[in-house]
C-alpha positions, -999 to +999 in steps of 0.1 A: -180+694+587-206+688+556-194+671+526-207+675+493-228+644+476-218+624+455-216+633+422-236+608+395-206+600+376-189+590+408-220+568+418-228+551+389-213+520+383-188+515+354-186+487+332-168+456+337-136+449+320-155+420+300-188+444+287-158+468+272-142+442+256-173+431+235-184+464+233-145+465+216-152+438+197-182+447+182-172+479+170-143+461+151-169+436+138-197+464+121-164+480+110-154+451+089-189+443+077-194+479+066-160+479+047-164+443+036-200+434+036-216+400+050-184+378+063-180+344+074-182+338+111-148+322+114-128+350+096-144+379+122-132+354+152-096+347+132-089+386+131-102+391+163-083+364+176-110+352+196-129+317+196-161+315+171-183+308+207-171+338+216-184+357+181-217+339+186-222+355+223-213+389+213-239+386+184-267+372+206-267+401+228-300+427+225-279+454+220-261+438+191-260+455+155-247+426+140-267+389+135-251+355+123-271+341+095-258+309+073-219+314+091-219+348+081-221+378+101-242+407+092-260+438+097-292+436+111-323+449+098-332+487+117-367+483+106-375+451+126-379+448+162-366+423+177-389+396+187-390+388+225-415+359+243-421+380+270-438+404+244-456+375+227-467+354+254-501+369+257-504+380+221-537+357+204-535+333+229-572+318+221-568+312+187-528+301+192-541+275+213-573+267+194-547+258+164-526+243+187-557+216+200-564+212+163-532+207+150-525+180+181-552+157+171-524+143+145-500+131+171-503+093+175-492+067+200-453+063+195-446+091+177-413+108+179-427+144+175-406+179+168-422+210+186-408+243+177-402+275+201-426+305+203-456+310+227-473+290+201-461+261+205-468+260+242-505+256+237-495+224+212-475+210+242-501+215+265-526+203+236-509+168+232-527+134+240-523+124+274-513+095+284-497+082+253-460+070+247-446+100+232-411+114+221-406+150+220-377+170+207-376+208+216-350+233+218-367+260+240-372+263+281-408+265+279-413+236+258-389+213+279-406+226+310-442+212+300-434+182+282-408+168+310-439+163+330-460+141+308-458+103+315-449+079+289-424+109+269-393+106+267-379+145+257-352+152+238-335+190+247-310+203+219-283+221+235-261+252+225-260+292+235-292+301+255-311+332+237-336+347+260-358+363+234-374+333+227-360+312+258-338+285+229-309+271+228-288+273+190-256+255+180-241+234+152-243+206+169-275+203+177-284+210+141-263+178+134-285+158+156-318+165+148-308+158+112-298+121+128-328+115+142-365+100+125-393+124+132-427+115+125-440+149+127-429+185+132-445+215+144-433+246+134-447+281+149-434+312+126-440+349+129-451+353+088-468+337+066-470+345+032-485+327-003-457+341-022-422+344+004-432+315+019-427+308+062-406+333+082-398+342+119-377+368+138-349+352+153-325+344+130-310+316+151-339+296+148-337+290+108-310+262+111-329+243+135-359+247+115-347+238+079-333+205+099-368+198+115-381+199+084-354+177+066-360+147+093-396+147+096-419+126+074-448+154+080-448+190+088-474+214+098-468+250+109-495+261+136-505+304+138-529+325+149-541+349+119-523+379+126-493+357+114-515+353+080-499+373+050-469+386+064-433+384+063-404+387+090-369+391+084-355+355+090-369+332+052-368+296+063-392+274+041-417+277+009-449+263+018-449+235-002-431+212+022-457+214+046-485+187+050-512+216+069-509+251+076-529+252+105-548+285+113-565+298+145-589+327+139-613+340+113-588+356+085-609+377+058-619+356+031-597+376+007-570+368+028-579+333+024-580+331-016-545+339-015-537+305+001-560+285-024-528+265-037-521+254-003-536+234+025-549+259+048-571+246+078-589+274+099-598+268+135-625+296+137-622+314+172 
């Protein structure tokens, strides 16, 4: 005796009983931010009657309509796409590491050096002198990953909730402890830079942890390739005057250029 198939709906599998509550939860969270606007982060997890982790997962899904910027929770932007490493990893990649190998000639024996996320900064921690007593502080996979087999470095991982589009970790704590700590220099990568908004990147999470590399460290540089030259992403975290180089790899058009006259632009041709 034949049997009918199957039917799709009966096949397919249905969604766990934690994926429906976030799903729940998120609904009730764009609900309050349309009727309310922008509200702090503790308030959504107090009338959700949840823990402020658990706010902070929901938020860092792909899917999620809502960011956390500065304790708040918001909408986030339609008109960006959200940045992911897998995307970016091949994006540039001679002149991101041609900056990178420019921008590494700074570090110096004993220096306690900050290197930033992005598939920039993977070239600088490739890029750094070999051999020499080093310490690093990074907050991303990829960084760790390369830096953990140099000799002579002793690396420093920040902790928090893992976010996969650009393989970093984010809490308040480790914002608290790389304020505590003496860096010598920092490293920034960013997805925009612009004469007039200053530095920006994508992933709002990373701001914190920027601004607080920034705070500690005696010198900064941020290190692109020029398609990051004149733009602007969502996520504002510095004007350009705190930085000690802006470190360029590529030939940007001279017109481009003149804009940055004010500031100290290096260009690593390539």
């Amino acid at each position: 005796m034949s049997s009918n198939p199957p039917s799709a709906s009966a096949t397919s599998t249905p969604p766990t009983l934690g994926a429906r509550a976030r799903a729940q939860r998120l609904a009730r969270m764009h609900e309050m931010i349309r009727e309310q606007g922008p509200t702090p982060l503790a308030r959504i997890a107090e009338v959700l009657g949840v823990t402020v982790m658990t706010v902070r997962r929901d938020l860092a899904g792909e899917d999620s309509p809502l960011i956390c910027l500065g304790g708040h929770v918001l909408e986030a932007s339609p008109s960006e796409s959200r940045y992911s490493i897998d995307r970016e990893v091949d994006q540039h990649a001679q002149r991101k590491r041609l900056a990178c190998q420019h921008a590494a000639r700074r570090v110096e024996e004993g220096d306690s050096v900050f290197i930033d996320c992005g598939t920039t900064m993977t070239h600088l921690a490739e890029a750094l002198p070999a051999h020499i007593a080093l310490s690093v502080i990074c907050y991303s996979l990829n960084i760790a990953n390369i830096v953990s087999q140099r000799p002579n470095t002793q690396v420093i991982l920040l902790g928090g909730l893992y976010h996969p589009s650009s393989a970093s970790f984010a809490s308040e704590e480790g914002v608290a402890y790389l304020r505590r700590l003496g860096v010598n220099k920092a490293f920034l990568s960013a997805g925009g830079v612009d004469p007039k908004r200053g530095v920006s990147c994508s992933n709002f999470h990373e701001v914190a942890i920027k601004q607080a590399a920034i705070d500690s460290a005696a010198q900064c540089y941020v290190v692109i390739d020029q398609s990051k030259l004149g733009r602007f992403r969502p996520a504002f975290y510095s004007t350009l005057d705190v930085f000690s180089g802006i470190v360029v790899g590529g030939t940007p058009e001279q017109a481009l250029l003149d804009q940055f006259s004010d500031f100290p632009l290096e260009v690593v041709a390539g």
